[in-house]
N, C-alpha and C positions, 0 to 999 in steps of 0.2 A: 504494500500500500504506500507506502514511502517512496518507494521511487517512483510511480504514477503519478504523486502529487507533486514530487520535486522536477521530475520532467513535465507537467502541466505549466509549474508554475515557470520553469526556462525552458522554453521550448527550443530555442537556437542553440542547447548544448549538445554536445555527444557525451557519448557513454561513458569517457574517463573525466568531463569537467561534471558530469550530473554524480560521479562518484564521490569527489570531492567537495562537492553540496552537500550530498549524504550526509559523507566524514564527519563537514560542520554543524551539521545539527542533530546525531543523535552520538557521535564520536567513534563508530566503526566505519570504514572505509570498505564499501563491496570490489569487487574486483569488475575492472568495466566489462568482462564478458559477460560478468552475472547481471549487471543492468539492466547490457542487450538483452540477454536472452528471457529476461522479465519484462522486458516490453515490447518482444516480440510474439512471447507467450499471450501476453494480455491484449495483443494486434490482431493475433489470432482466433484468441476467442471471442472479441468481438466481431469479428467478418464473419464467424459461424452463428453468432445469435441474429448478426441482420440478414443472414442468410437464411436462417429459419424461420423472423418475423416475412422475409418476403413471402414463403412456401405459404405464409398459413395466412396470408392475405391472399395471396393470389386462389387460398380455394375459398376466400369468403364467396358469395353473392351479392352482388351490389342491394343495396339497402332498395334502388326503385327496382330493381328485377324481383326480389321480395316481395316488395307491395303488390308490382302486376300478378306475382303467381299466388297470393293469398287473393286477390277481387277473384282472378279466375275462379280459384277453387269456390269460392263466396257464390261465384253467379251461378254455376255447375251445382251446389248445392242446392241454391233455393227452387232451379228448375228439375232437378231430376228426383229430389226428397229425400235425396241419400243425405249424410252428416257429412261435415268436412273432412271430417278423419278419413271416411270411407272413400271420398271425394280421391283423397290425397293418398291413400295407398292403392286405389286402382291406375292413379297419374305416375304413381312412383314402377307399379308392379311391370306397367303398357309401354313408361316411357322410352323412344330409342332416339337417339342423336342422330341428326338431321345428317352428318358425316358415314353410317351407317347404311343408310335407305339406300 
């Protein structure tokens, strides 16, 4: 955590002057490979978390694709007498992508 915030807070240093920040403010001196490799570590795990926020955005549904398949299911409901539910697992059970056909 300490070298995340001491490289935050100088960003235009490398890895043997972000040491010697270190050094001066808790009085151990890390070796600048250990720096790197801690804020390469911590480079990487974030590329993986915004790599996984993309994945689990990309399967949302847009909020108005949403609304249009609940009216559907809504309209489908009140003309055929069936409940929504029922509506929505025969739309889930039939449906085939257009890519498909």
């Amino acid at each position: 955590m300490a070298v995340r915030q001491v490289a935050d807070a100088h960003p235009g240093l490398g890895a043997s002057e972000l040491a010697d920040v270190i050094a001066a403010r808790i009085g151990i001196r890390p070796a600048p490979s250990t720096v790197q490799a801690i804020l390469a570590q911590e480079a990487a795990a974030a590329a993986e978390r915004e790599r996984r926020r993309q994945e689990r955005a990309a399967l949302r549904v847009p909020v108005t694709t949403a609304t249009a398949i609940m009216v559907a299911i809504r309209k489908v409901s009140r003309e055929t007498g069936l409940s929504c539910a029922q509506v929505a697992a025969i739309a889930a059970a039939t449906y085939r992508p257009e890519k498909d056909l």
